[in-house]
C-alpha positions in Angstrom: 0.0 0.0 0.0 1.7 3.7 -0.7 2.0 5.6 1.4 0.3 9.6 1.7 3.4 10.9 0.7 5.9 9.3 -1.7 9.4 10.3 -2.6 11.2 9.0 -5.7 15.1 10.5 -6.6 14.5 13.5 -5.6 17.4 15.8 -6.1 17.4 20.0 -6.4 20.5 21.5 -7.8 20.6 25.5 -7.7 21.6 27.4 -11.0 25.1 28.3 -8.6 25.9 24.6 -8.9 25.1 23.6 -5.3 23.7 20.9 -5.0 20.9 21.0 -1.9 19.2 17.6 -2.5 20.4 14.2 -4.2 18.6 11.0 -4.7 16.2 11.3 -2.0 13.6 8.9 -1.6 11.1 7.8 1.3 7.8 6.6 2.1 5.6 8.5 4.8 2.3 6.4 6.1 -0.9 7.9 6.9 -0.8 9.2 10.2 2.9 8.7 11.5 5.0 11.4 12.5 8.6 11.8 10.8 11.3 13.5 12.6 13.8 15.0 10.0 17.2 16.0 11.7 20.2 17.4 10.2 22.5 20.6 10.4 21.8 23.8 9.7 21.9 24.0 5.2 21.6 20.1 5.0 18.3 20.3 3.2 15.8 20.0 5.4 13.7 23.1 4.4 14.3 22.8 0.5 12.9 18.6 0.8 10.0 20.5 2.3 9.5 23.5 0.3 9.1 20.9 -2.7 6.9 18.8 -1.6 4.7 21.9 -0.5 5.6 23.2 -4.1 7.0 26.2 -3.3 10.2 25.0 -4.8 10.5 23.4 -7.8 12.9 19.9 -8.3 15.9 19.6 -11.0 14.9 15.5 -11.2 12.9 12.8 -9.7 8.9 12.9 -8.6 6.7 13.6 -5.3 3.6 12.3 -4.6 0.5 13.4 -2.4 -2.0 11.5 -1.6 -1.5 9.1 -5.4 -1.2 13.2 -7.1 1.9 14.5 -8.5 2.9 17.2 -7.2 3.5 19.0 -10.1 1.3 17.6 -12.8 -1.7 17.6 -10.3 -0.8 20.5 -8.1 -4.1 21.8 -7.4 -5.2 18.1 -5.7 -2.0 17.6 -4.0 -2.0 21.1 -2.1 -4.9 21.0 -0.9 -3.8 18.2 1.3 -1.2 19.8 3.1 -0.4 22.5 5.5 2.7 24.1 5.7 4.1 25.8 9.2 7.2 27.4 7.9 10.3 28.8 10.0 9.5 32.5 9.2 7.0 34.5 11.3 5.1 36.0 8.4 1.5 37.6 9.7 -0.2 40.4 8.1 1.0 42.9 11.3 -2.8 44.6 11.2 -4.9 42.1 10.9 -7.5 40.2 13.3 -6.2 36.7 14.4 -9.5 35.2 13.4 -9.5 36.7 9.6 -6.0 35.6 9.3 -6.9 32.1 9.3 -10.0 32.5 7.5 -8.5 34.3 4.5 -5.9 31.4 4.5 -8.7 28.7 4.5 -10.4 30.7 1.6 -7.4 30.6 -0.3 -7.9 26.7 -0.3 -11.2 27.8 -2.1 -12.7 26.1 1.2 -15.9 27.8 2.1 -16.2 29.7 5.3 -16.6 27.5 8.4 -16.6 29.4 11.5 -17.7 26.4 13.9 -14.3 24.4 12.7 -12.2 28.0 12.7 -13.2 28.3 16.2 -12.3 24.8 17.1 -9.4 25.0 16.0 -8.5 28.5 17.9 -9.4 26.5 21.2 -7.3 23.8 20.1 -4.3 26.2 19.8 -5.5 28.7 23.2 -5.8 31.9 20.9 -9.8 31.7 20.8 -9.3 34.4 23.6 -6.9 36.4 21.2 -8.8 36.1 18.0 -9.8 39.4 17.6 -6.5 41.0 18.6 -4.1 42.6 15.8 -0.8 39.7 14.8 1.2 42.5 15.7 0.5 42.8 19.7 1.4 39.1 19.9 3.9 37.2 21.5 6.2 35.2 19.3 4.9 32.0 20.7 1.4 33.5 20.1 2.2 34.3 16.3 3.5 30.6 15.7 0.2 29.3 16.8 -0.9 31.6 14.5 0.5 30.2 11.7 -0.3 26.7 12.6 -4.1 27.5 13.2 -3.4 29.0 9.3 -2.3 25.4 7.8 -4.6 24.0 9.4 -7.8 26.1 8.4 -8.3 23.9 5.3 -8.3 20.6 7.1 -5.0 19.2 5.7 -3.9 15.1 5.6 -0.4 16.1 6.1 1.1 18.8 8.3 4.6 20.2 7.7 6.6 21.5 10.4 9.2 23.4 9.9 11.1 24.4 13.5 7.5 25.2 15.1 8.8 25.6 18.5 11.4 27.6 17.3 11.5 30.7 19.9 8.8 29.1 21.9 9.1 29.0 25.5 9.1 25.2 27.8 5.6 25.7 28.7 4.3 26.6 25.3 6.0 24.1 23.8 4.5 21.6 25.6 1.0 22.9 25.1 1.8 22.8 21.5 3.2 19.5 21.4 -0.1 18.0 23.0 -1.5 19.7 20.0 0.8 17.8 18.1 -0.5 14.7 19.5 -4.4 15.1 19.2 -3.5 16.0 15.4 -2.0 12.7 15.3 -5.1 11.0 17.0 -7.3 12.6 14.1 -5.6 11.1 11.8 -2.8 13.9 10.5 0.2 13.1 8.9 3.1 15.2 10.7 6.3 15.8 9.2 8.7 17.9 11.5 12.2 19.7 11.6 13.7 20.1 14.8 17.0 21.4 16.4 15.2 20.2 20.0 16.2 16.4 19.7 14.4 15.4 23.0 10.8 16.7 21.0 11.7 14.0 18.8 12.9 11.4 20.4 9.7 11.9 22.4 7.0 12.5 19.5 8.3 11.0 16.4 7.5 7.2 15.0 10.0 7.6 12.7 13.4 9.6 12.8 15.2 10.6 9.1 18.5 12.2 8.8 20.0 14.5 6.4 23.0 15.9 5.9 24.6 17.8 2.9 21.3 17.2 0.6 21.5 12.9 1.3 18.8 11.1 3.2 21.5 9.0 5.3 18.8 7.1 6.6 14.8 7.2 7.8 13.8 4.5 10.4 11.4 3.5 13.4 12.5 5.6 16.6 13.3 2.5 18.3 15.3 0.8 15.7 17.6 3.5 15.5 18.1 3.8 19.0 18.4 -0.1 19.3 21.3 -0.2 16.3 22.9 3.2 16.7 22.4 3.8 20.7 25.3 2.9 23.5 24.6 1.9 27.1 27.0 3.6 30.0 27.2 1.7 33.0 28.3 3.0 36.1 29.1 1.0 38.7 29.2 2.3 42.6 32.2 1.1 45.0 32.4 1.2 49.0 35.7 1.8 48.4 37.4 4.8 45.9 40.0 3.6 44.2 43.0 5.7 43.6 43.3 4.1 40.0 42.0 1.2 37.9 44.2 -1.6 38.8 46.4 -3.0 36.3 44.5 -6.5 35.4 41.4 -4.5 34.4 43.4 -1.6 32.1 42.6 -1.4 28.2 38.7 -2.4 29.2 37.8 0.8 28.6 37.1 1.6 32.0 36.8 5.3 33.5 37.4 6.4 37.2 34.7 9.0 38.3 32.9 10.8 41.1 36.3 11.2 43.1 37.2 7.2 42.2 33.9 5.8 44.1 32.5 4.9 40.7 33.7 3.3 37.2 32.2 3.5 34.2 31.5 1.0 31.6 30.6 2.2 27.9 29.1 -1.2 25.5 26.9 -1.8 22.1 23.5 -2.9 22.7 24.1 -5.1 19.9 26.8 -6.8 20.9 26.0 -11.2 21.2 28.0 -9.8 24.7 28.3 -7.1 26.5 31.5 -8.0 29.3 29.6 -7.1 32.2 29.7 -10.4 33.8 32.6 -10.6 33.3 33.6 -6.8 34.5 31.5 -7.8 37.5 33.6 -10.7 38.2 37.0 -9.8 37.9 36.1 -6.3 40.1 35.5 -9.1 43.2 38.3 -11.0 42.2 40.4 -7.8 42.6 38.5 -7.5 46.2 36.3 -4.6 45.0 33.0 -4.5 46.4 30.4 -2.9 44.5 27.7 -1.2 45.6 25.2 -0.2 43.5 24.8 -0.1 39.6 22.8 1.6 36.9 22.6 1.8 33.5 22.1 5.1 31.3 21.1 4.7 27.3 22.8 7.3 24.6 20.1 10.0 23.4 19.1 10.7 20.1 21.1 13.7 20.2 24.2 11.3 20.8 23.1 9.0 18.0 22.5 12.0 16.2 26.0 13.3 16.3 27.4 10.0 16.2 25.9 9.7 12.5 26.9 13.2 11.5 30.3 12.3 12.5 31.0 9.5 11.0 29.8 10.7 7.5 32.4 13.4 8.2 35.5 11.0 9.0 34.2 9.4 5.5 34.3 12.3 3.6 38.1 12.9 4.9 39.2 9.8 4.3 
């Protein structure tokens, strides 16, 4: 079955020569949210501003919803919303005909019952006849969500939507994020906050220097990419790890009452047992230990790295 959106060889290459896209292709299911990471100018935002047709491709197709995206335009719009990163509001107009002149842009016909639920939704049902321009920043990017969404899209682009935001708004918009989901929304997102998409996304992509270097199930990634850290608590500090255990990558912290223990989850074995063993051969008695699993923003700059080293080498 195909998937809402679908991405064949995609590539964009700028009349300058750079390339911002190459050979991109992916699969996005009804209803999942996709995480794209990468650094700043690794072609997040074009892969987005294409599909959204606001840019146009040097090769391969998009799809929306089974409609190209540029032979059947009109169709494949109309399914998605857009939040860009730009705060872009008419600075004198009312909240409320903000999102209704957006929705009639759609050529939707005017719904004010489903304009004002989706106000509520986003807490500005209080500030909907107030002037863009005496809004907060977080206010304005509500704004501009309550916009792509005033046609009832299938897909949702985000594009650094809590960008500026503070913690608590951010939350509130996340849990947005998450009823959208529950109705049915495809959500694709770029983020510089990692932990948003470690917690929210199904599926993680990342790009870096116009490459998809790969797109895959939160969990997977973690599972295949992700370290453990042990740490292991002594009675006793040691004043160094004793010869028998050096070269087993062990480090000395919290003033030498703890050591700590870095292994791949995907390892057939890990050493620990054995670690644990030859500590109470050597008389050390340990006392507690815990174990701590890498971030995303650890696997994330684990990835980025080693596509770097390749490049050098």
């Amino acid at each position: 079955m195909a998937g809402i959106i679908e991405i064949d060889d995609l590539s964009k290459q700028y009349g300058s020569g750079t390339k911002a896209l190459s050979n991109v292709s992916m699969s996005i299911e009804e209803g999942e949210i996709v995480a794209l990471l990468g650094p700043n100018g690794a072609g997040k935002t074009t892969l987005i501003s294409i599909i959204c047709g606001l840019v146009v491709p040097t090769g391969g197709t998009v799809r929306v919803g089974g409609h190209d995206i540029r032979r059947d335009w009109r169709a494949a719009r109309r399914l998605i919303g857009l939040v860009p990163q730009e705060i872009a509001l008419e600075p004198f107009e009312k909240v409320i005909n903000c999102v209704r002149f957006t929705r009639g842009l759609y050529g939707q016909p005017p719904d004010d019952a489903y304009i004002e639920q989706v106000l509520r939704s986003l807490a500005l049902w209080d500030k909907r006849n107030a002037v863009t321009k005496e809004l907060s920043g977080g206010m304005k990017r509500r704004v501009l969500i309550a916009k792509a969404l005033s046609h009832r899209p299938k897909v949702l682009f985000l594009d650094e939507p809590t960008a500026g935001v503070d913690v608590a708004l951010r939350r509130e918009m996340w849990q947005v994020v998450e009823q959208l989901r529950r109705d049915g929304v495809t959500i694709i997102l770029t983020t510089h906050y990692l932990e948003e998409a470690e917690e929210m996304a199904d599926r993680i992509g990342v790009i870096d220097k116009g490459q998809l270097l790969l797109i895959k199930p939160k969990a997977e990634l973690m599972g295949e990419f992700g370290r453990k850290h042990l740490t292991i608590e002594l009675d006793v500090p040691l004043a160094a790890i004793p010869a028998d255990l050096a070269g087993r990558g062990l480090t000395l912290t919290q003033g030498g009452r703890a050591v700590t223990y870095d292994y791949d989850t995907r390892a057939a074995r890990t050493g620990i047992a054995r670690l644990l063993g030859d500590l109470a051969a050597q008389g050390i008695t340990v006392r507690d230990v815990s174990t701590k699993q890498s971030s995303l923003e650890e696997v994330f700059m684990s990835l980025i790295a080693d596509r770097k080293a390749e490049d050098a080498a």
